[in-house]
Backbone bond lengths (Angstrom), bond angles and torsions (degrees), N, CA, C in turn:
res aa  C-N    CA-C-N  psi(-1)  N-CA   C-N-CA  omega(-1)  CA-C   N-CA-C  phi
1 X - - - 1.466 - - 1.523 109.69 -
2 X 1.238 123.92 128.32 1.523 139.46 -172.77 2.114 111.49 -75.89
3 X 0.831 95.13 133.19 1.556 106.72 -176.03 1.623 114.57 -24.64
4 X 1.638 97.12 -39.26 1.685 120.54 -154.95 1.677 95.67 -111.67
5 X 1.045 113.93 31.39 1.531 119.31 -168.47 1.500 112.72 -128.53
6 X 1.278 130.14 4.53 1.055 130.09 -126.35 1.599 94.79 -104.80
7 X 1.412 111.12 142.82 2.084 99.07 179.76 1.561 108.35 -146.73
8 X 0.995 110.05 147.74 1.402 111.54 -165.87 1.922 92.39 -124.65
9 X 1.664 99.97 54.69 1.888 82.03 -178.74 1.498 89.16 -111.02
10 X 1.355 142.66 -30.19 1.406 137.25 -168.70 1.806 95.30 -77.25
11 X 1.320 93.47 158.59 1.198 124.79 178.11 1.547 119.17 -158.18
12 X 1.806 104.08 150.44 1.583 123.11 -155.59 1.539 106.99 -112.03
13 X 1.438 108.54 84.75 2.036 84.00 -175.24 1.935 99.55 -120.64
14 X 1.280 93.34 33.10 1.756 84.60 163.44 1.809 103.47 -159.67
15 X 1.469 118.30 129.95 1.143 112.11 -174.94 1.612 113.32 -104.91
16 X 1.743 83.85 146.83 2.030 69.55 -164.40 1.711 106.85 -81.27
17 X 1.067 108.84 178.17 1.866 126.45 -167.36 1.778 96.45 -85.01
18 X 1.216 121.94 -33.84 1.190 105.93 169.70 1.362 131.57 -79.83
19 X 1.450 117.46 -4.45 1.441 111.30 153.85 1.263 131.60 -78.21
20 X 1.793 117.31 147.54 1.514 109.66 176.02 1.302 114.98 -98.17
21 X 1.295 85.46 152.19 1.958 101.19 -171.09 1.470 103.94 -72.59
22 X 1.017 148.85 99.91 1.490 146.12 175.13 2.035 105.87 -79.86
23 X 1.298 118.02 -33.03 1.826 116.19 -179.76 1.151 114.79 159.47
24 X 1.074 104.92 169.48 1.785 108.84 -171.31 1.708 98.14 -153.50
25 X 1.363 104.39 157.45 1.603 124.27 -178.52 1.702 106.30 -126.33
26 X 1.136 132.53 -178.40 1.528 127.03 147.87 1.590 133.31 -51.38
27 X 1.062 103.89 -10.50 1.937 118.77 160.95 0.764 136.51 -102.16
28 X 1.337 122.68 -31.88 1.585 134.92 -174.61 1.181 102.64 -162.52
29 X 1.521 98.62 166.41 1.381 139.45 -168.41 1.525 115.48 -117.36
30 X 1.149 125.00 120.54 1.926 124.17 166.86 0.836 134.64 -103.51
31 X 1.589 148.60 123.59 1.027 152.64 173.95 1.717 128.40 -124.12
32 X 1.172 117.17 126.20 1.078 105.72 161.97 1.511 125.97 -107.80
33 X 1.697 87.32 139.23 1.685 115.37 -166.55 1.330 113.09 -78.27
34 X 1.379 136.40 -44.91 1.288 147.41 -139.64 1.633 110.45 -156.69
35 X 1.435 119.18 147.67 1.341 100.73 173.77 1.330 134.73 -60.44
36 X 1.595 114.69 9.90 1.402 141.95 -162.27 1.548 133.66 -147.55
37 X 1.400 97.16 3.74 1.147 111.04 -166.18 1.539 117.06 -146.61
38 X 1.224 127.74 130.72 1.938 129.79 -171.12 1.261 114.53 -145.72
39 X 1.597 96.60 122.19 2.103 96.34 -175.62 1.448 78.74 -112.11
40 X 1.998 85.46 155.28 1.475 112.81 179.29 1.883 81.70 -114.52
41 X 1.240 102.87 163.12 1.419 105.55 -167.55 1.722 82.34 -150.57
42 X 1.513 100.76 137.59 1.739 113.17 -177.46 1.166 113.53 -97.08
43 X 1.179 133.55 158.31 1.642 142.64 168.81 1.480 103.54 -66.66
44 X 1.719 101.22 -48.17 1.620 113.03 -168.57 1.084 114.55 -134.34
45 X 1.600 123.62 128.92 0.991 123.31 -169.89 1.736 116.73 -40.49
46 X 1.329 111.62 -48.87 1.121 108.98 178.83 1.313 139.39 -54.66
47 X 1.041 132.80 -28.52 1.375 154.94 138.47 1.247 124.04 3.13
48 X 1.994 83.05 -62.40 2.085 117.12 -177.71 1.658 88.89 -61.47
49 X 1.402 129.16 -47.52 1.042 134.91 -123.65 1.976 94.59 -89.13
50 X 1.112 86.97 -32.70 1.511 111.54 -174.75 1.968 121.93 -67.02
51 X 1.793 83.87 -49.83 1.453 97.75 174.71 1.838 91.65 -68.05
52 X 1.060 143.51 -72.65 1.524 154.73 175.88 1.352 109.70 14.79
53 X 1.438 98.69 -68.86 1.558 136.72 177.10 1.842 95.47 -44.82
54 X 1.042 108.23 -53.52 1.484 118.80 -154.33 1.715 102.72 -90.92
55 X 1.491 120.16 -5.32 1.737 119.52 -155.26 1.628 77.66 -116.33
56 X 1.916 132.86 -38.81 0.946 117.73 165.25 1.380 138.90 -51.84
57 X 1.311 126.62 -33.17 1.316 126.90 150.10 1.427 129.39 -50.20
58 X 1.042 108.71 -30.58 1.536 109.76 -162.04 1.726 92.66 -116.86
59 X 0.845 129.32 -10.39 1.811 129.12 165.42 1.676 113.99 -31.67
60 X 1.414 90.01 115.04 1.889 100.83 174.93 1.584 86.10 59.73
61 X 1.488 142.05 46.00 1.511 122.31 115.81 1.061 130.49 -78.17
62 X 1.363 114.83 155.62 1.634 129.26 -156.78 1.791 85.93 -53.56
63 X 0.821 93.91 -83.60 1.897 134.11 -178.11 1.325 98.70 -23.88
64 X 1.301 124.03 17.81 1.771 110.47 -156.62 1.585 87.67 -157.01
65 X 1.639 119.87 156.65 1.661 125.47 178.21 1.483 70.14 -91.64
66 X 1.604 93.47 168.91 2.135 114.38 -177.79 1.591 87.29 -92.41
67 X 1.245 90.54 153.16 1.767 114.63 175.57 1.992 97.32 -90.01
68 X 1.319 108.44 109.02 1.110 110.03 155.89 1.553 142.47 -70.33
69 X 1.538 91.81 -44.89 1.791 109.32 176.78 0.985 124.78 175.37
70 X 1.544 116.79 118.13 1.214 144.70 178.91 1.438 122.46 -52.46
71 X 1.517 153.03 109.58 1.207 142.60 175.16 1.813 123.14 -121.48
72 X 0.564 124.89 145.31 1.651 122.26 -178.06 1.501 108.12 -10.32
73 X 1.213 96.30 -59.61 2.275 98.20 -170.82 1.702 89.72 -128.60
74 X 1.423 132.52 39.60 1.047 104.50 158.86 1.454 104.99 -166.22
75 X 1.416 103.57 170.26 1.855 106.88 -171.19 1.573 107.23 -140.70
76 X 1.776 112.75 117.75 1.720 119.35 178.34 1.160 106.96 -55.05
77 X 0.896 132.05 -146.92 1.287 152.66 148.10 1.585 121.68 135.92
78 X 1.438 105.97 168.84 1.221 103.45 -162.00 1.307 121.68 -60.57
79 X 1.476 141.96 159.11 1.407 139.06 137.14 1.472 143.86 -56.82
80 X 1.108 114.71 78.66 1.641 114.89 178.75 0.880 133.45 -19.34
81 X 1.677 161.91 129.38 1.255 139.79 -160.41 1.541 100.35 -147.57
82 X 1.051 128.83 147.91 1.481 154.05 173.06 1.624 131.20 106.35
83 X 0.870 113.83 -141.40 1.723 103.63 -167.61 1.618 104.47 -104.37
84 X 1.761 93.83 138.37 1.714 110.88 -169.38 1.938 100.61 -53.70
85 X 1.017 131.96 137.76 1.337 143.03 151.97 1.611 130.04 -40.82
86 X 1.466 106.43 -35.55 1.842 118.89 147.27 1.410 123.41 -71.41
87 X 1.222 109.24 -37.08 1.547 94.01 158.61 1.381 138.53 -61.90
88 X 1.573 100.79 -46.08 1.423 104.82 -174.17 1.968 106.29 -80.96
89 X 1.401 107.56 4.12 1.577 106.71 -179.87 1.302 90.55 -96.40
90 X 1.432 126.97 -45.84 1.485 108.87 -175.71 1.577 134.62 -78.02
91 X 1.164 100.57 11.15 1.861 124.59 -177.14 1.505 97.01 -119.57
92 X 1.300 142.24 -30.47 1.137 102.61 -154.34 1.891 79.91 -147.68
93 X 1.303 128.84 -12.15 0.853 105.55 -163.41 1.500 144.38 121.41
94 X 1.617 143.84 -177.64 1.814 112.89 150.73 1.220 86.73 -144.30
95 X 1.545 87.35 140.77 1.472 116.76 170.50 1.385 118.79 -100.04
96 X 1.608 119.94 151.03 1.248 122.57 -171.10 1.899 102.34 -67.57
97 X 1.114 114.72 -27.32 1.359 98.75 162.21 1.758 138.17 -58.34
98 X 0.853 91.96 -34.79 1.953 114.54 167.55 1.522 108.75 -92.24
99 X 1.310 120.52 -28.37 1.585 121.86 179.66 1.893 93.54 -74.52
100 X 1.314 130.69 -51.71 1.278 131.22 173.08 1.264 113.07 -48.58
101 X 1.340 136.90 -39.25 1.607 131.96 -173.29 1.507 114.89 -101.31
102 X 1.495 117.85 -5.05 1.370 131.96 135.14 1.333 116.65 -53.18
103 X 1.170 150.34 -58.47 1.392 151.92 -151.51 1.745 83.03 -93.57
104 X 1.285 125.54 -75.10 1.466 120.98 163.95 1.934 111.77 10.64
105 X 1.518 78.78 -86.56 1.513 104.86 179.93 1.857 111.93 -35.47
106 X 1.645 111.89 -50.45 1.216 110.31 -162.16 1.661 101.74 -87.17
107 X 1.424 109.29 -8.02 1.603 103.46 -176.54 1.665 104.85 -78.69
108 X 1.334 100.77 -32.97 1.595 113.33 179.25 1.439 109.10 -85.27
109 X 1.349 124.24 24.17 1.717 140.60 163.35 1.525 91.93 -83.03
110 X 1.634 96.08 -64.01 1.691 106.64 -164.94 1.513 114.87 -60.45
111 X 1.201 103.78 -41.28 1.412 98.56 -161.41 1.782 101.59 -74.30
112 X 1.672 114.53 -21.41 1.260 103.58 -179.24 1.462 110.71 -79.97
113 X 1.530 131.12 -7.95 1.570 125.43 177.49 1.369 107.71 114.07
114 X 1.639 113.61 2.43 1.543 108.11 -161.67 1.797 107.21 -61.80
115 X 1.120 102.86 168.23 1.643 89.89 167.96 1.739 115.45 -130.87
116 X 1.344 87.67 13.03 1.544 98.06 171.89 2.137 94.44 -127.00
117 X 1.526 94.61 112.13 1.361 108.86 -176.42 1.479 99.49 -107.17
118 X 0.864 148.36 73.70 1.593 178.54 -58.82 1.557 126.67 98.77
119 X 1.378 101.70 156.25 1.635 118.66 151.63 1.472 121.01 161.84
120 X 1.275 106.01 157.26 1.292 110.93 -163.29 2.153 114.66 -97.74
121 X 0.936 109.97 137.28 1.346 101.51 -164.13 1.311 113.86 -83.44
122 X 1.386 121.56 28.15 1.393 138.64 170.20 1.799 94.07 -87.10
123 X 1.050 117.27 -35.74 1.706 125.36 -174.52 1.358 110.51 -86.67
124 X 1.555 132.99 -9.14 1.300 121.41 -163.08 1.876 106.65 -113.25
125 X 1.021 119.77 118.00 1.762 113.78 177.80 0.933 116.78 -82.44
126 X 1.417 131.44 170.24 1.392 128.54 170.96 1.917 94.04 -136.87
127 X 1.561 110.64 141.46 1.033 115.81 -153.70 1.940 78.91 -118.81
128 X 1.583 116.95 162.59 1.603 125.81 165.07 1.276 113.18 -35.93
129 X 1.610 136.36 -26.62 1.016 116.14 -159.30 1.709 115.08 -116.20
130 X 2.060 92.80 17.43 1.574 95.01 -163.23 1.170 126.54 95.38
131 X 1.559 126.64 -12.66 1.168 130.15 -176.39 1.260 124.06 -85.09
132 X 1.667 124.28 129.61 1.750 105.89 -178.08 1.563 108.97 -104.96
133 X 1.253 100.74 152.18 1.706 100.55 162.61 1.439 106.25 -147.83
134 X 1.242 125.37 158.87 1.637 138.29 165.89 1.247 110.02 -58.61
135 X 1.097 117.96 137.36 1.206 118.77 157.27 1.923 135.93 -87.82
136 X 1.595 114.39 -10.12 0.853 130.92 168.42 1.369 122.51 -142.63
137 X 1.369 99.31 79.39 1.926 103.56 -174.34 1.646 120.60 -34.96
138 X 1.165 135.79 3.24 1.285 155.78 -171.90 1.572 103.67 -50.10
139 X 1.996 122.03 148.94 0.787 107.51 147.90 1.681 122.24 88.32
140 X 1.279 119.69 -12.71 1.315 121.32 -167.79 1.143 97.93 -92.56
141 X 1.759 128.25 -33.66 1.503 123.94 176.10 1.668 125.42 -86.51
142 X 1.451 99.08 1.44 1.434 98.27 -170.34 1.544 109.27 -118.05
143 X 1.111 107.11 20.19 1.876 111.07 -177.86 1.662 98.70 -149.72
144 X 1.211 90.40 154.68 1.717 119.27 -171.06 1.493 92.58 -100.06
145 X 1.237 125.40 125.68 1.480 116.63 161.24 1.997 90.57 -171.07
146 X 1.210 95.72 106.67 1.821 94.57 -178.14 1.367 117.93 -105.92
147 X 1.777 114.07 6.57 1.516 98.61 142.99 1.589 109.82 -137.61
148 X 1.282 125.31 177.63 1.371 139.51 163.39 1.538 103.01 -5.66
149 X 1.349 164.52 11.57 1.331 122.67 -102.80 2.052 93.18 -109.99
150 X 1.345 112.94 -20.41 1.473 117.88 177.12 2.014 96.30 -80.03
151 X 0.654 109.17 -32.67 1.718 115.53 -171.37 1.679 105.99 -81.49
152 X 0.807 112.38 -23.63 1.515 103.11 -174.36 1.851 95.40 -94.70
153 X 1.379 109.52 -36.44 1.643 120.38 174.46 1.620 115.14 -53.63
154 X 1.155 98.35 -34.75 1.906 111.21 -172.60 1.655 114.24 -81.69
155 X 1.486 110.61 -33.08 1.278 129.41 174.24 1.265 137.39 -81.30
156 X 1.730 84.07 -27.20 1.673 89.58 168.25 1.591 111.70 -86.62
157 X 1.511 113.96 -15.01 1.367 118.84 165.02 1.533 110.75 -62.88
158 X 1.227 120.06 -62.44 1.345 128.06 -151.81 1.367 108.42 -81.25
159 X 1.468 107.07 -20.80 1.691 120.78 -148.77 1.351 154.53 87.59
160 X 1.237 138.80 105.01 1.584 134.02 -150.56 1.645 107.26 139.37
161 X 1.230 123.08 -21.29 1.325 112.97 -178.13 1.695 113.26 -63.85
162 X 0.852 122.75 -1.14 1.416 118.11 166.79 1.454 124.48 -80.70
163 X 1.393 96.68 -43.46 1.383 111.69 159.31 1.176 138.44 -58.97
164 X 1.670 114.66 -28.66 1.136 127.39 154.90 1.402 133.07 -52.93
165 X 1.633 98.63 -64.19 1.733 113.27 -178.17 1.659 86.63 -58.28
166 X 1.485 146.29 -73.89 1.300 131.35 -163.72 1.654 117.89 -39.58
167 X 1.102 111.12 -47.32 1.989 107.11 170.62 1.710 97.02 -79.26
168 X 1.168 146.67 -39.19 1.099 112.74 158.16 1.652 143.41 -65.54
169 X 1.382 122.19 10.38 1.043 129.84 -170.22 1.746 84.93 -111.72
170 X 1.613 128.34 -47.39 1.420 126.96 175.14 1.407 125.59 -59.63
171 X 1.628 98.92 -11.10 1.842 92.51 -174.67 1.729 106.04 -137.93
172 X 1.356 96.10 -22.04 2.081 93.56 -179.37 1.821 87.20 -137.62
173 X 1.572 115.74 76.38 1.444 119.04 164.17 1.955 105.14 -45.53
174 X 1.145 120.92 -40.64 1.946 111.60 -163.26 2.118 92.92 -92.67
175 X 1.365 108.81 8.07 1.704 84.82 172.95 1.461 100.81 -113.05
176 X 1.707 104.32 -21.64 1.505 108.20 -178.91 2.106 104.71 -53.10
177 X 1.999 84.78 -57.32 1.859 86.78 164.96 1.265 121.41 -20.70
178 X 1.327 102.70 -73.52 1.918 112.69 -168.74 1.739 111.76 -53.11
179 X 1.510 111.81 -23.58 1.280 113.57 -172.55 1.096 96.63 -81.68
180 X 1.231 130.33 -41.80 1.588 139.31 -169.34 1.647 86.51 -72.88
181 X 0.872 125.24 -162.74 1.969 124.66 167.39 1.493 100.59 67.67
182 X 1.662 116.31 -57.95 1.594 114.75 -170.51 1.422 92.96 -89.38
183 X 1.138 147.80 -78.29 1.081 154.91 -151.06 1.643 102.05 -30.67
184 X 1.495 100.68 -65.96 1.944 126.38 -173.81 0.965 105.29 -66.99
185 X 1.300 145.08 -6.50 1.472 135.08 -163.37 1.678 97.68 -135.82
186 X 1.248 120.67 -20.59 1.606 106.20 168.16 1.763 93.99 -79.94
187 X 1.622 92.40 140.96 1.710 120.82 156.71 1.569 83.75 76.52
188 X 1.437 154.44 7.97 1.044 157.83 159.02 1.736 110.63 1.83
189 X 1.516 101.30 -77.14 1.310 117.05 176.64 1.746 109.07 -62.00
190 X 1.004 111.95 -38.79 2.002 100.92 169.93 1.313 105.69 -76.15
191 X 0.785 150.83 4.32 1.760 132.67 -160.79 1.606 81.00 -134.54
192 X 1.546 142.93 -16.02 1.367 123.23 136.54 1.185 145.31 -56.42
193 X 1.611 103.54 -27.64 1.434 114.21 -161.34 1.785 95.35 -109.39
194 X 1.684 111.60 1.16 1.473 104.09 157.29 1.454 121.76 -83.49
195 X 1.609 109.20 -30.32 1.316 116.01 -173.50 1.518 113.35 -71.84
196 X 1.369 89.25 -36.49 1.469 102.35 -176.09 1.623 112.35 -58.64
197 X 1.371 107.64 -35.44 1.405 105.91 -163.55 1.579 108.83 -81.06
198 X 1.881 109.08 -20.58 1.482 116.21 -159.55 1.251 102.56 -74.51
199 X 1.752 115.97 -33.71 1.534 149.27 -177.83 1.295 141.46 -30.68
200 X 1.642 77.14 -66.51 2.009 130.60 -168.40 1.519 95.93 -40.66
201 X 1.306 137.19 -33.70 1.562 117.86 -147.77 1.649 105.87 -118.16
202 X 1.355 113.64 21.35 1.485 128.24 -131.61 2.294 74.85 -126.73
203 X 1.367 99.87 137.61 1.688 104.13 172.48 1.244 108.69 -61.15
204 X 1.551 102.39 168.05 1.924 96.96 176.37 1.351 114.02 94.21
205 X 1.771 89.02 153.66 1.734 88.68 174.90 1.015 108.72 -156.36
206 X 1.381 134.76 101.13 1.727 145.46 -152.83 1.902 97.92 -130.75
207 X 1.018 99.87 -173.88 1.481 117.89 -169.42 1.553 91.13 -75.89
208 X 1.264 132.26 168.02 1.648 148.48 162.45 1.452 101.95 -115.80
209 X 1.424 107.81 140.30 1.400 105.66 172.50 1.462 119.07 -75.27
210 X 1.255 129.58 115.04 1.415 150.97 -164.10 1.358 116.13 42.16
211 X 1.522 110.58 36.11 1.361 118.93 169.25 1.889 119.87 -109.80
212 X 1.172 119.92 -21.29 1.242 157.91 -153.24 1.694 108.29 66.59
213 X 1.432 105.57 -119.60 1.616 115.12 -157.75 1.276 86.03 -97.39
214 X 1.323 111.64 134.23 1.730 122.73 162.36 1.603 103.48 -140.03
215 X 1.621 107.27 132.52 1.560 107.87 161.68 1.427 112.55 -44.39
216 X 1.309 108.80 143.98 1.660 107.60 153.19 1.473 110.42 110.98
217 X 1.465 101.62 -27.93 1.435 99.75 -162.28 1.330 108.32 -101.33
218 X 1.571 110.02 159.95 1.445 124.02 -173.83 1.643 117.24 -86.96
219 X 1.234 140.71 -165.67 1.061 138.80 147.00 1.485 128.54 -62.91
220 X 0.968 137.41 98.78 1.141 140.61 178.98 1.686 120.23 -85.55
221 X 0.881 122.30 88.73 1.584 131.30 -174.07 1.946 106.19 -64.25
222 X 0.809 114.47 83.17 1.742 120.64 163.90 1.233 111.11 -135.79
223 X 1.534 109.11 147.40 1.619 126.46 -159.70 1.455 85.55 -75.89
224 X 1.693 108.34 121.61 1.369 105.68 160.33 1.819 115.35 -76.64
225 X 1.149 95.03 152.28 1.256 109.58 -179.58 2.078 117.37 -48.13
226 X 1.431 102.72 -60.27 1.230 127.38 -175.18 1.404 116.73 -33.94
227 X 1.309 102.84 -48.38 1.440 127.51 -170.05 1.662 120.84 -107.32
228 X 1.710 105.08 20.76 1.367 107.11 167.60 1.838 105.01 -89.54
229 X 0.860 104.95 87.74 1.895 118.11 -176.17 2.231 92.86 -95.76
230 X 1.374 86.14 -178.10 1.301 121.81 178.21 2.113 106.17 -44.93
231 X 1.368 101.71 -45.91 0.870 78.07 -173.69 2.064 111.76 -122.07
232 X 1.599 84.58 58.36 1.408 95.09 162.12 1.770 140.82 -52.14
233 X 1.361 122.63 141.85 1.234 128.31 -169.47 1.051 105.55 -94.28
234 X 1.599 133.61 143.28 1.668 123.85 166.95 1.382 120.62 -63.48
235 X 1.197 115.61 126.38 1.688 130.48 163.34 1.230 124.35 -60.83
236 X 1.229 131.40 108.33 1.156 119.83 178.08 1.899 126.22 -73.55
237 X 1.028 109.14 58.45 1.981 106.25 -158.98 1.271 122.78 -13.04
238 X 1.757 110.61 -43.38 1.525 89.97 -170.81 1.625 107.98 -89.43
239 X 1.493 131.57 33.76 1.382 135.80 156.41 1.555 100.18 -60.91
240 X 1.663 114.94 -44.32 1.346 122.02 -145.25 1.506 99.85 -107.36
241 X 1.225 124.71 -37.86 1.778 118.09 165.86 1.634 114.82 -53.25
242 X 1.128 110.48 -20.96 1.869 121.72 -177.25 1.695 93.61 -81.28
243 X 1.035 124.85 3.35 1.357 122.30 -168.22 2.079 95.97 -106.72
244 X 1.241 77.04 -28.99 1.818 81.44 -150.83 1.965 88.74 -65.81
């Protein structure tokens, strides 16, 4: 179906028994039809009308299943295929090869207008040849999120966020910033008052990181916040988790 083709006169109000239910949210409903093929079906027309807006931008991107066909309350589209991105992080790990087409992925957030620069790697596939795509383009126009902020959370669980912030500091230096900024500044005051406490009994008396001057304590080397400017150095994190 052609860009300029688009019709919203059919409509879906009975689903057949041979499709499988894959999930549902408060808007829609998913199913897959075919070994290749998955309609989301809307509560309200508007909804369809909404995602539309949002499937035209991103139409025939790599990073995206193809839009097959548009209907009053519902949208075809393709089926994603290969192995979930949490799996293969929690078995094996991330590699700077997949850490590179991650950052990829989030530069092509920006450049498309999204305003949610995020995602969670429960949503991202990996196909035989290395390639990722989403599986549910959802969501990128209707949430505020201007860095990584679920992706950097999942990785530092599973493992790879180091690997990450390093190709993001080599290819998007001002998002690596923002990661740095959120990362260091959530739990700020606990992740002082752990160091502080591990510290306390240790000779010496130097600055505390965002605690000020306390007897006892040693030097503690962590990127202060203040002074992550323009021409920031990469952090290595797990220097600073060996601390905690």
């Amino acid at each position: 179906m052609e860009n300029n083709e688009r019709s919203f006169g059919q409509r879906i109000n009975e689903v057949s028994s041979s499709w499988e239910f894959i999930g549902a949210d408060q808007n829609s409903i998913l199913y897959s039809i075919s070994k290749d093929k998955v309609i989301k079906i809307f509560r309200e027309d508007i909804m369809c009308n909404r995602e539309e807006r949002s499937k035209l931008i991103i139409y025939e991107n790599r990073y995206f299943p193809d839009l097959l066909e548009i209907g009053q309350n519902y949208i075809l589209r393709e089926k994603v295929k290969g192995e979930c991105l949490k799996d293969i992080v929690k078995r094996d790990g991330l590699n700077e090869e997949v850490a590179e087409k991650l950052v990829e992925l989030l530069n092509e957030f920006q450049r498309l207008g999204f305003t949610k620069i995020d995602v969670r790697l429960k949503e991202i596939y990996v196909d035989n040849e290395k390639n990722i795509k989403l599986k549910d383009p959802d969501l990128y126009f209707t949430r505020d999120v201007h860095y990584p902020k679920h992706l950097c959370k999942e990785l530092e669980k599973h493992g790879g966020l180091n690997c990450l912030l390093k190709t993001l500091y080599e290819n998007n230096p001002e998002l690596y910033k923002e990661c740095m900024l959120n990362i260091y500044s959530t739990n700020r005051t606990e992740t002082a008052k752990k160091l502080y406490k591990k510290q306390k009994f240790k000779k010496g008396k130097t600055t505390g990181y965002g605690i000020g001057e306390k007897e006892g304590m040693t030097e503690l080397k962590l990127p202060i916040i203040e002074e992550l400017d323009e021409d920031i150095s990469f952090v290595d994190i797990t220097e600073i988790e060996d601390l905690l």
